[in-house]
N, C-alpha and C positions, 0 to 999 in steps of 0.2 A: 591439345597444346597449341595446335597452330591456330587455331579459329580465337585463339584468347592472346595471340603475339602480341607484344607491341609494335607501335609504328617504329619503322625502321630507323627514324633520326632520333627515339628516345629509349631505344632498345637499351636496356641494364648488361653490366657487364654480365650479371651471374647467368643472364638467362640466352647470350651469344656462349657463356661456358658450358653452360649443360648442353645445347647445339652440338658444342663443338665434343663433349664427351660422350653423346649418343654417337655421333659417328665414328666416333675411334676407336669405339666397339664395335659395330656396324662394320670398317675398313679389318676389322681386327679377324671377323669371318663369326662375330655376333651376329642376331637373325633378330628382324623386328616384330616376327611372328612369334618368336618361340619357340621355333621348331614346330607350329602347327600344321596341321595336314588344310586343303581348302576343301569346302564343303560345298555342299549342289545340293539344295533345298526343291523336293513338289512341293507345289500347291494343290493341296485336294479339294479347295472351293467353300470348304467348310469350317475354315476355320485353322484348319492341322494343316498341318509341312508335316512332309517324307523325306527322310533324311537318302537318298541315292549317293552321296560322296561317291562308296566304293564301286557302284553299280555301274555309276555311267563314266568311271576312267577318270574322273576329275582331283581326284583327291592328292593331287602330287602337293612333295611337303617341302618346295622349295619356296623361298619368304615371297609369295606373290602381290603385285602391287596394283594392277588394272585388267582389266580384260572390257572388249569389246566385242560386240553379238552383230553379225552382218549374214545375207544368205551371200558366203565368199564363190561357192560352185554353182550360183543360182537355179538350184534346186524346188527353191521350196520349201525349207526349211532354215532355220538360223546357226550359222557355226561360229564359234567362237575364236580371237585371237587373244592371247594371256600374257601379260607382262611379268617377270620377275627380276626380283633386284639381284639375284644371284643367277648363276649358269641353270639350263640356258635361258637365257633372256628374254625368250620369246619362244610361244608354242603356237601351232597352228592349228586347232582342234575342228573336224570336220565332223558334221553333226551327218550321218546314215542310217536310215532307219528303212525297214521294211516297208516297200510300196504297200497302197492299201490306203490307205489315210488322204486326205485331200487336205490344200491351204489355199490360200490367195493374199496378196500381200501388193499394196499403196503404195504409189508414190506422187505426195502432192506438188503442188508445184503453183506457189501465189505470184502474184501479178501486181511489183511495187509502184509501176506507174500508172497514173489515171488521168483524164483531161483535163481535170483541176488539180491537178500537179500534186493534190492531197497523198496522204500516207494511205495506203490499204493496207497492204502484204508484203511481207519478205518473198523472196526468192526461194526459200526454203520451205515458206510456211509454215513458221512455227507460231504456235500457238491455235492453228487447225486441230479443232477433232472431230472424226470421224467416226461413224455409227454405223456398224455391217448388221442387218437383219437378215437372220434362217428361219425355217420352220423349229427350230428349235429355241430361239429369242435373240436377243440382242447382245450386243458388246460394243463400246466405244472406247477409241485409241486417240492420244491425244500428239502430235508431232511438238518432239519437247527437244532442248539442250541442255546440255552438262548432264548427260547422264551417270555420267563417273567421275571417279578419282580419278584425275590425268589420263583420260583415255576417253571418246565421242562413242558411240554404237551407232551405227546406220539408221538414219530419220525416217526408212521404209519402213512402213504401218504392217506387220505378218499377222493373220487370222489361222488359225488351225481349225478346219471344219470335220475333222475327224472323217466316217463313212459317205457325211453328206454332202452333195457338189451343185445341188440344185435349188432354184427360185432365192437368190441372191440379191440384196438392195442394199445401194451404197448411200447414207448422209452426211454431206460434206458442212459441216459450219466454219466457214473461215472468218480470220479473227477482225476484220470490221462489220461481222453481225450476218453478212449473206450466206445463204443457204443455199445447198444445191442438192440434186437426188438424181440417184443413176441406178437402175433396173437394169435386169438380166444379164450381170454379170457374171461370167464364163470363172468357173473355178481352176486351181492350178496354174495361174497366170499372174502376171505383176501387171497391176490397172495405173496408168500414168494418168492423171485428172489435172490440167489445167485450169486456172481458176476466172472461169466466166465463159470456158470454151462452150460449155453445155454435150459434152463429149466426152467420152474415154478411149485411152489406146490399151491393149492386152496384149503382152506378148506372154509366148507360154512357157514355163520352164522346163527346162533341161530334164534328160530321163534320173530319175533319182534309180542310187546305186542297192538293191533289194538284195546282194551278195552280200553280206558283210564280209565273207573269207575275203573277199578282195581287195580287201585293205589294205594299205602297204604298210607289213611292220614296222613298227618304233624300232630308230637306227641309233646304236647306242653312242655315248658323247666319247668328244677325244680325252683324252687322257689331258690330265689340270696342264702336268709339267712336259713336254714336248720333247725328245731325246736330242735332236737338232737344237736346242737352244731359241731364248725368246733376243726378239732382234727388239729395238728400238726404233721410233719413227722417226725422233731427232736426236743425234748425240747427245749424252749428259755427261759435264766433269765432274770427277769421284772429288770428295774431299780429300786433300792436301797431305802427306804424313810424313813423317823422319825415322826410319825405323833402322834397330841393327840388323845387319845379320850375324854368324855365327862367331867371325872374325872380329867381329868390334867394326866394320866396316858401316856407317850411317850411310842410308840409302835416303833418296826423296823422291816424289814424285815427276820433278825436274831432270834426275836419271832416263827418264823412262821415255821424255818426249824426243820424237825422231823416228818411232819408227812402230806399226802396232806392235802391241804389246797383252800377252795373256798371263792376269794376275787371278792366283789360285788360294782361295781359304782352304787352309787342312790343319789336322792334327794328329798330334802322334797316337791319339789313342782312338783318332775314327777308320775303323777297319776298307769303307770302303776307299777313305785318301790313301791310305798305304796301296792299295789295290791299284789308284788312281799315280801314285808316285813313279811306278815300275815303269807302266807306260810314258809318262814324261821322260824319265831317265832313257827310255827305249828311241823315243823321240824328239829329242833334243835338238839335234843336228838340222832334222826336217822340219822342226819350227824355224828356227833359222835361215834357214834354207827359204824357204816358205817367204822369209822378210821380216819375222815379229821376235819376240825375244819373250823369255817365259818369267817370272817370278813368281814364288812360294811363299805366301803369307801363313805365317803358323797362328793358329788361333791358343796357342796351350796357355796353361796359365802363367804369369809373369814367373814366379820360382822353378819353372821347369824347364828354364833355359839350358840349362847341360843335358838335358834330355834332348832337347832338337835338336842341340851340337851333337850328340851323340847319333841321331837318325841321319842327320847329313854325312855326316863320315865314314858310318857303315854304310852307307850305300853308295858315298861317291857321288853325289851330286852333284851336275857341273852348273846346275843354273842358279842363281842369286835363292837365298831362302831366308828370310826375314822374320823377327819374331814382334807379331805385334804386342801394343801395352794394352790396359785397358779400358782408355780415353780413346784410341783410335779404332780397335773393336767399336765403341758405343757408338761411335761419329759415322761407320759403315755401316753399323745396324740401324739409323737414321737412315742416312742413302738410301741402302735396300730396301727398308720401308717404302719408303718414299718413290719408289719406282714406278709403283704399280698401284691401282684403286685400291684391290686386296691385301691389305697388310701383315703380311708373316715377317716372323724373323732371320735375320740372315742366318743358313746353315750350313753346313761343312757335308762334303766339301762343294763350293759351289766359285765359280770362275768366271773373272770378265774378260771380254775382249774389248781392246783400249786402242784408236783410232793413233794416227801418227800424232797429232796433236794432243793426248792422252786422254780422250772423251771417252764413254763409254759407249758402245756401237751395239754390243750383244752383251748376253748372261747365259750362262749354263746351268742349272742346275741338276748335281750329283756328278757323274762321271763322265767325262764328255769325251763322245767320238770321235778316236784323233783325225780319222780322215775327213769329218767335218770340220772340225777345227782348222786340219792344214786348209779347206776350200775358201771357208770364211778368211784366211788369213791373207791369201792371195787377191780375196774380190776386198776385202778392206783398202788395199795397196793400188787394185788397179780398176774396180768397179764398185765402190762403195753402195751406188743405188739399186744394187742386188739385195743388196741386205735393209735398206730402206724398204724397199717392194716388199719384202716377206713378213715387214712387222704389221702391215695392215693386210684385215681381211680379204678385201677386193682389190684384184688388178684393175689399171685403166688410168682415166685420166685424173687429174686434179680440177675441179671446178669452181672450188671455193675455196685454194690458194694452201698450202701445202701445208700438213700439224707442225704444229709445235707445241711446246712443253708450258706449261705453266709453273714455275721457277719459283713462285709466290709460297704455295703450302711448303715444298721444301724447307726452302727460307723459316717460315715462323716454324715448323718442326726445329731446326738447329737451335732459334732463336729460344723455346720452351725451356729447353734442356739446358741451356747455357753457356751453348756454341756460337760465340758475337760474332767468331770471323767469319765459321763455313754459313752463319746467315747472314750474314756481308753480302760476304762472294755469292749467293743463290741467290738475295734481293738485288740484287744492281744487274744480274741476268733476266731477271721479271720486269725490271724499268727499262731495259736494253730492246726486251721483246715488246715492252710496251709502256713506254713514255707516257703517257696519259692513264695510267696507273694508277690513280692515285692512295688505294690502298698499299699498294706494294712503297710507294714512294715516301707512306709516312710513316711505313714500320719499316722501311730504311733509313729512316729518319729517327725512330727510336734506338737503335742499335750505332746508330754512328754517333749518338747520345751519351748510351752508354761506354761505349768507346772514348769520352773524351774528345771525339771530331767536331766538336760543334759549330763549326763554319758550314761545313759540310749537310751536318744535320738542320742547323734552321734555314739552308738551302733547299732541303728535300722538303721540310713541313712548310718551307713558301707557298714552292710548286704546287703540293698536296691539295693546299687551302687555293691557290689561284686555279686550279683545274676543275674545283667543286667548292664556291665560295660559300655555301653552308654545309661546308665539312665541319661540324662544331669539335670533333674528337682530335683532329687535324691542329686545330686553334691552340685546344687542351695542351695538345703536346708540345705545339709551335711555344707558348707561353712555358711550361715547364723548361726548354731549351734555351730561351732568353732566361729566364731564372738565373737557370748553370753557368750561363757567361755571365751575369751582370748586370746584367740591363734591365731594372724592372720597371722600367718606363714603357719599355715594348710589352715586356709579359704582363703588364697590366692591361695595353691595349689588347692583347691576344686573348687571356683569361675573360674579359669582358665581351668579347667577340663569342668566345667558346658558351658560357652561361645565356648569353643571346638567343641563341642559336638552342640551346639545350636547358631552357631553368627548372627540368624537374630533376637535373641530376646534380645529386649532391656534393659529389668531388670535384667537379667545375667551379659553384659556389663558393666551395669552403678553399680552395684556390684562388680565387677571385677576391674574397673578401683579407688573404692573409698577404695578398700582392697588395691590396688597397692600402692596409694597416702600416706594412712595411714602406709604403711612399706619403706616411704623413697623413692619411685620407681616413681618419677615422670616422666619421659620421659615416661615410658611405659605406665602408666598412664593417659599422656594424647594423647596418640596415640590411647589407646582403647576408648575414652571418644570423641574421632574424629568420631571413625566407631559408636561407639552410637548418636551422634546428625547424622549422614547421614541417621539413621531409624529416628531420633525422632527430625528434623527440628525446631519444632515448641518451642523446651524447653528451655526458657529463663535460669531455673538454671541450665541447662547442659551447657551453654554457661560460666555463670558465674565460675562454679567448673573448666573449661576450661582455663580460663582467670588465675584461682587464681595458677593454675598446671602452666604455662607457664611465670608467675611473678614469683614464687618460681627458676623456670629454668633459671631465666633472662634475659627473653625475655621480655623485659616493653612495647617493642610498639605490638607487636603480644597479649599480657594480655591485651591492650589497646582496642584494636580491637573486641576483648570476649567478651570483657564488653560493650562495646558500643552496640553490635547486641543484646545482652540479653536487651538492654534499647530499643531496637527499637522491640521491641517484648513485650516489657510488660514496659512501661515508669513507672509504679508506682511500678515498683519493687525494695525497696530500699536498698538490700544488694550490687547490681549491682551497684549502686550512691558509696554508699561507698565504694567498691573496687577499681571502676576507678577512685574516689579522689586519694585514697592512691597514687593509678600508677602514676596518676600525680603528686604528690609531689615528685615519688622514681624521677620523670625525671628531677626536677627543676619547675616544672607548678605550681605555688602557688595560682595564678588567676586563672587559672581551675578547679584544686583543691578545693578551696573555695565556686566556684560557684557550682560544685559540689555534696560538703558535707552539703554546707546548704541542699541542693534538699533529700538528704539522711535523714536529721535529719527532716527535715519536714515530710518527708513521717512514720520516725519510732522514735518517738519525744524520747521513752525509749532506746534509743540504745546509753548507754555508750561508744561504739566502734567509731561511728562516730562523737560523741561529741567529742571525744579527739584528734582525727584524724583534724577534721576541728581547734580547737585549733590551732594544729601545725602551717597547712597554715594561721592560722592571724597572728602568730610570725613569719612567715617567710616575710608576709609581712607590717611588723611592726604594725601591729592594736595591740597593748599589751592590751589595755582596754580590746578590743574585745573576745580577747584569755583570760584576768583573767574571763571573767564573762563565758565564754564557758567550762573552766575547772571547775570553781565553780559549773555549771551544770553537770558535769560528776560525781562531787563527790557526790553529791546530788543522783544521781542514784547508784553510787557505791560507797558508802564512805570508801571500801578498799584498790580502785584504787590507789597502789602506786605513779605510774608516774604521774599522774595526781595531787597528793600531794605536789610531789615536785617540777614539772614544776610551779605549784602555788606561793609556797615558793620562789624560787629565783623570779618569777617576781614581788614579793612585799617587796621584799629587798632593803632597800636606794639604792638610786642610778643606780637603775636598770631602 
């Protein structure tokens, strides 16, 4: 899939959407493996692989991505480091084997400069190979790169000589053609060979570990969800809500700034919130106390509101308890998502802790520790970068300037679903972080769009297209934006800009060409609406807008021809019927015409346009009954239809 991508400036929507829905199963705790275990292939030399997976400990079945082969203990042997896209991320596998066995193991080392300043060698020396001679034959190793997927393996050349350790010859061919040769090389050592030194250096390896007992066991992983709660590197604001409580009292998230704040998802029928309830109730005073103030979001279902008024009352709760709906459920089960790489759904009960300014600082999931709680409550209030330190692995210093959040995926998650304001408020926090954005600034620009802002928005797809002047998608939108206001003197410039910059894509084009049409530009018009049907063959209405561009041009038998292929591509298509009547009328074809426009009004029985249209041709070919009762039909559907008024009128005047 990736070796067949397209280039990035002419990438297809559909194939950024499958991207984008491999990953969201992938974030969803989907596996790109399948759930396969990894495998460890011998080579017996002969042709066959031995399958050792379970033998030699490798066969863990987490989705692994890279692994890289280095001697890490310099031993003498090669151990392995292993990548996984899931926990844990990284294994350090140490290769121990029973002394007994011999190796020796290269490291070349070429020499880029020369007195004619000519090219020889890297520094690396790649594309060296080397050729180790035993009394038992030959093997040559070649110093290579990119030996994997996203992960390098150590450029040292390792020989395994099994029993044998003696009369050892090295051939070096480095890669502008010279040859070198180095005899009596000492086995169990790493040979450093410079290229033209006529020498080698040996240092000899470390005792290799012949205990295997002394291995230190595998230490099992922590637990996913943490009883202390996951802290956050940088604050995040929760989306917005208006919720009752029990009272009829409307609560908002604007209540709540001033002081932290710990808001709680439960319900009446999750046995561990009820468990979780007592203790708040028990601990009310000492939140307070503490500095923060508690709320109770009910997750139940909208009709079970006398139910949580019932659970507040028998117990006397003195802190706020709110019931949510189920648009503002959906909008925190975004959030939650959206917190973390791994995407689960929010679950009960599970609790935020909300900074004085109402960000979110930490999360709990399940029952949380009141005397954590009260600690976190106090260091929010008077040490907040306590709780910053805990959400990253390592203590110490900052070097490359402190995380923050990328506010962008948030954003276009609300914006999928249908959320324009909380992906509002998340995009203009991603252009906030990052001005030069210009992703984040044109899909703020789409949404301030849809909003009706469009001052605002052909502001953002300015910027967009000024930050990255072959943003053609940028252009695309900047042009649909001028559309919506008005203006399609600009969105014609824009559309033109956008198809520039991108002419294999077809809704650039057929935009382009329908901005043209609509400023009078029909020639050009329909030359761009030519190179869009050569992508998109198969589109009966591009044929048809085709048709109606080249009737307007005066071309009636080329508009003829339009029309006709869009009918043999979609025979029930009846805009196509009534255009090629017209054409045939504009020619004199009244019998074609006719037979035509009936086929048209049949297929779209409400279309005033073809009712009137086929009228004509039964006056032209004397059916006058015909034509009053087909006009009469037209008025019927549009009784403002002037023409059709008066074409009626004179045919029912004496004489007529």
């Amino acid at each position: 899939m990736v070796a067949k991508s397209p280039d990035a400036k002419r990438a297809r929507n559909d194939y950024a959407e499958g991207w984008l829905a491999i990953n969201r199963l992938i974030r969803s705790d989907g596996s790109w493996s399948g759930r396969e275990r990894n495998v460890f292939y011998l080579n017996l030399g002969d042709g066959r692989f031995l399958d050792l997976s379970g033998v030699a400990g490798l066969d863990f079945p987490q989705d692994g991505r890279s692994f890289a082969l280095l001697d890490l203990d310099g031993d003498g042997d090669r151990d392995m480091i292993l990548k996984n896209r899931n926990a844990p991320q990284l294994r350090v596998l140490r290769n121990d084997v029973p002394a007994g066995n011999h190796s020796i193991a290269f490291r070349l080392i070429g020499r880029p400069e020369s007195s004619s300043g000519a090219y020889r060698t890297t520094r690396d020396a790649v594309g060296a190979g080397l050729t180790l001679e035993t009394p038992q034959g030959k093997h040559t190793k070649y110093v290579t790169l990119g030996s994997g997927f996203l992960s390098e393996s150590s450029r040292d050349l390792v020989f395994g000589l099994g029993p044998h350790s003696e009369q050892l010859r090295a051939t070096v061919r480095w890669p502008d053609g010279k040859v070198e040769t180095f005899e009596g090389l000492p086995a169990d050592h790493r040979i450093t060979i410079v290229e033209g030194a006529s020498r080698f250096d040996a240092v000899p390896f470390k005792r290799r570990n012949s205990d295997l007992r002394a291995c230190a066991p595998q230490q099992p992983l922590p637990a996913n969800s943490p009883r202390e709660g996951v802290a956050l590197a940088s604050p995040v604001p929760p989306p917005p809500f208006s919720l009752p409580d029990p009272k009829g009292n409307q609560w908002t998230e604007k209540d709540l700034v001033g002081r932290p704040t710990v808001i709680n998802f439960w319900a009446t029928w999750c046995a561990p919130c009820q468990e979780e309830m007592k203790a708040w109730k028990q601990n009310y005073a000492a939140i307070q106390a503490a500095g923060g103030e508690l709320v109770a979001i009910s997750v139940d279902d909208p009709q079970d509101g006398p139910k949580v008024a019932q659970f507040v009352q028998e117990r006397a709760l003195a802190f706020p308890v709110l019931h949510a709906d189920p648009e503002t459920l959906q909008r925190y089960n975004i959030f939650y998502r959206q917190l973390f790489e791994r995407r689960t759904d929010l679950q009960v009960p599970t609790t935020f802790l909300l900074d004085a300014s109402g960000r979110v600082i930490k999360l709990y999931r399940g029952i949380v520790p009141v005397p954590i709680l009260l600690a976190d409550l106090r260091d929010v209030g008077t040490a907040p970068e306590k709780i910053f330190a805990s959400a990253l692995p390592y203590p110490g210093r900052h070097l490359a300037g402190k995380p923050f959040r990328d506010y962008y995926p948030m954003g276009a998650a609300f914006y999928e679903r249908g959320f324009l304001s909380d992906a509002a408020n998340y995009l203009e926090l991603a252009v906030v972080a990052n001005p030069q954005d210009n992703q984040s600034l044109d899909s703020l620009g789409v949404v301030w769009a849809k909003q009706d802002r469009l001052d605002q928005a052909l502001t953002a797809f300015q910027r967009a297209t000024a930050i990255q002047p072959d943003y053609a998608e940028g252009y695309f939108n900047l042009g649909n934006a001028y559309l919506k206001a008005g203006d399609s003197a600009q969105a014609e410039r824009a559309f033109a800009r956008a198809a520039e910059l991108d002419p294999a894509d077809p809704e650039k084009l057929l935009h382009y060409s329908s901005v043209l049409a609509q400023n009078g530009k029909n020639e050009l018009a329909a030359t761009v609406m030519e190179r869009y049907l050569k992508l998109q063959p198969d589109d009966f209405e591009g044929y048809t807008q085709l048709g109606i561009l080249h009737a307007k041009l005066g071309s009636l038998s080329r508009a003829t021809e339009e029309f006709l292929r869009a009918i043999s591509l979609n025979s029930e298509y009846p805009d196509a019927y009534r255009n090629l009547g017209i054409a045939y009328l504009a020619q004199e074809m009244p019998y074609r015409a006719a037979e035509t426009l009936e086929r048209a009004v049949a297929l779209k029985p409400q279309d005033a346009s073809s009712w009137f249209a086929l009228a004509d041709a039964y006056l032209r070919l004397g059916r006058q009954a015909d034509a009053a009762q087909t006009l009469e039909r037209v008025l019927e559907l549009d009784p403002n239809h002037s023409q059709a008024a008066e074409a009626l009128r004179r045919l029912r005047q004496p004489g007529t």
